[in-house]
LUMLO-112790 format. One line per 8 residues: number of its first residue (from 0); for each residue x, y, z of C-alpha. Coordinates in steps of 0.5 Angstrom, whole numbers, plus 500, padded with zeros to 3 digits. Layout:
NUM	X:Y:Z | ...
//
This chain:
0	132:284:374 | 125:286:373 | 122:292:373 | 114:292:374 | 110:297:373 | 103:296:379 | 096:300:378 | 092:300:384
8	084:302:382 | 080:299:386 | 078:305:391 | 078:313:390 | 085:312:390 | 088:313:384 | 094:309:385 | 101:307:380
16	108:306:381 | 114:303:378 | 118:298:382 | 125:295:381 | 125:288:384 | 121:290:389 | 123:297:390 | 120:303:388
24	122:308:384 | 117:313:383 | 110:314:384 | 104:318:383 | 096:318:387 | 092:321:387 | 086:320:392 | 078:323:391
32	071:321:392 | 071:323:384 | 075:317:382 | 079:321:377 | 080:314:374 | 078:314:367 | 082:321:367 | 089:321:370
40	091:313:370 | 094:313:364 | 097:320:366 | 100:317:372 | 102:311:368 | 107:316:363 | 109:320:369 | 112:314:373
48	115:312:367 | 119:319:365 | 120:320:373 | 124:313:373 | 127:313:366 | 123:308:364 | 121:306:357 | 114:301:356
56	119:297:352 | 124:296:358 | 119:293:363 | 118:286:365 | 111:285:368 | 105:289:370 | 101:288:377 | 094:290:377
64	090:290:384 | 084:285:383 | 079:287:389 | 075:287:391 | 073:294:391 | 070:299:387 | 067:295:380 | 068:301:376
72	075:302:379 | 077:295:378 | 074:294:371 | 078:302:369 | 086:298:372 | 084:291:369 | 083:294:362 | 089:299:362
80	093:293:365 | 091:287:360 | 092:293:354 | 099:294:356 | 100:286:357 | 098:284:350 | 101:291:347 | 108:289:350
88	107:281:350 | 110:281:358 | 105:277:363 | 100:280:368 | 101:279:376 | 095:280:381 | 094:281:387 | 090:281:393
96	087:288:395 | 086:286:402 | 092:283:402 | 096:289:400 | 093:294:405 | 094:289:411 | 102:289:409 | 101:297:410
104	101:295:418 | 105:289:419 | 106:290:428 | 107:285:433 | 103:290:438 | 096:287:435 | 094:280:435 | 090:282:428
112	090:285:423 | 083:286:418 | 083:290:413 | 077:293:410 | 073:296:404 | 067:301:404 | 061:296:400 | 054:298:400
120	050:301:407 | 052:298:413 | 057:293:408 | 064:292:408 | 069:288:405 | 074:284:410 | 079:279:411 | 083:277:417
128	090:277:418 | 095:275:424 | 100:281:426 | 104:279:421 | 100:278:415 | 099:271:415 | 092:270:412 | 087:267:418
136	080:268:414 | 078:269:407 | 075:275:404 | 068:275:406 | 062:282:405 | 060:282:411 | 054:287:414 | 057:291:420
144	054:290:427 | 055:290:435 | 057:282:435 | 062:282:428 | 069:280:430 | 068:278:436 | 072:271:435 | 078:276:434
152	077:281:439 | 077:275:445 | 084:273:442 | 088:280:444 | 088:286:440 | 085:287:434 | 086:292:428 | 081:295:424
160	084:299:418 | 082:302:411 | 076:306:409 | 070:301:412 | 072:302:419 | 068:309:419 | 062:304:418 | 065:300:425
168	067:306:430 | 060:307:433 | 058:300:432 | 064:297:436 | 066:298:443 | 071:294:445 | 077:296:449 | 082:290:444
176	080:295:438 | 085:299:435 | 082:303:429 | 086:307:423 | 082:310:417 | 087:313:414 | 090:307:410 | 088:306:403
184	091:301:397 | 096:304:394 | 101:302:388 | 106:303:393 | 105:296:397 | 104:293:391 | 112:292:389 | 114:287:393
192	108:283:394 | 108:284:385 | 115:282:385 | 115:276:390 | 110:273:384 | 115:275:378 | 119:270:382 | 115:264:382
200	112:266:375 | 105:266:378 | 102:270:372 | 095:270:370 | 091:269:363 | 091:275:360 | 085:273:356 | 082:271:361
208	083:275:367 | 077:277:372 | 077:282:377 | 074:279:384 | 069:283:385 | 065:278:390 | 058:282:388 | 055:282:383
216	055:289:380 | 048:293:381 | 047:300:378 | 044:305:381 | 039:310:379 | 036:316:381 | 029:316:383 | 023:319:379
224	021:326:381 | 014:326:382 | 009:331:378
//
C-alpha cells in the first residue's frame, strides 16, 4: 500500500490531493489568477490530510508537479514538498505538468493531444502527445503564430488544451482543431502517474532537486512615473 500525498503549483491552481495506490481519497483547489499559493498550500495540505484520516507520519512518499510553469509556484510546492520529505525521511516523486494535463483528455477521437502553458506574451509552454498519451515531441517555449503546429494538424485532428490556448484561437484556424481552455493541472491527475512511479522506486534527490522552469526567471518592475 502506498499512500502519497501530491501538490500541484505550478499554474493559478492551487492544487493538493491524498492518494491510496493511486486513487484519491480527497482533494482540495482552489484556482485564482492571485495565486493564493504561499497562503493556502499548507491549509489544503492539512485538510486532505483530516478529510482522509491520514497522519503525516503514515504517508509513504510525496509527489510535486515539476513544471514548468509558473517560477514563483513551483518554487512555492517544491519547497513545501522537500520540507515534508526530509522532516518525514519518505522520497520525492516527480512529475511532468504537461504530462499530467495531457492525461486529463485521453481520447481515440483526436490524433493529439498538446497541452499548453501560459509563458510570456505571445509565448507558451507545449508539448505534444498521441491520443493516448504517449509522448511525441518534448517540451519546448514556443512563440505562437499562424504556422505552429502545422506538422500535426496535416496528420488528423488536434487538441489544443490548457490555459495557453487563449493565445492560440484567433491565431490558428484550422478545421482539424479541437480547443479546451477549461483544463488546468490539478493534484487530481497527479495520483496515478505518482503511483506508478512509487512502484519503480523512480524518486528524485531531495537535496538536490530542481523545478524545470526551462527559462530563466525575470523579474518584472513597474516603469518610473515620470515628473
Amino acid at each position: 500500500m502506498a499512500l502519497i500525498l501530491n501538490l500541484e503549483t505550478a499554474t493559478t491552481n492551487c492544487s493538493v490531493s491524498i492518494a491510496k495506490d493511486g486513487i484519491t481519497l480527497a482533494i482540495k483547489e482552489h484556482n485564482t489568477p492571485n495565486y493564493s499559493h504561499a497562503e493556502q498550500l499548507h491549509v489544503f495540505i492539512q485538510e486532505v490530510l483530516v478529510e482522509a484520516s491520514i497522519s503525516l507520519s503514515e504517508l509513504n512518499a510525496v509527489a510535486i508537479s515539476k513544471g514548468p510553469g509558473s517560477y514563483t509556484g513551483l518554487r512555492i510546492g517544491v519547497s513545501a514538498a522537500k520540507g515534508l520529505c526530509f522532516s518525514l525521511d519518505i522520497p520525492l516523486i516527480s512529475i511532468a505538468t504537461l504530462k499530467s494535463m495531457a492525461t486529463q483528455s485521453i481520447s481515440e477521437e483526436v490524433n493529439f493531444i498538446i497541452p499548453l502553458l501560459d509563458a510570456r506574451r505571445m509565448e507558451v509552454y507545449s508539448r505534444v502527445f498521441d491520443g493516448q498519451c504517449n509522448s511525441v515531441r518534448e517540451t519546448r517555449a514556443e512563440i505562437i503564430d499562424e504556422n505552429s503546429f502545422q506538422e500535426y494538424l496535416k496528420n488528423g485532428k488536434v487538441l489544443l488544451m490548457g490555459p495557453g490556448t487563449q493565445k492560440c484561437t484567433t491565431v490558428l484556424k484550422n478545421n482539424n482543431l479541437v480547443y479546451d481552455t477549461s483544463v488546468y493541472p490539478s493534484a487530481e491527475q497527479l495520483a496515478k502517474l505518482s503511483f506508478n512511479k512509487f512502484q519503480k522506486s523512480d524518486f528524485e534527490d531531495v537535496a538536490y532537486f530542481e523545478p524545470y522552469y526551462l527559462k530563466d526567471f525575470v523579474l518584472q518592475t513597474k516603469a518610473k512615473k515620470s515628473v
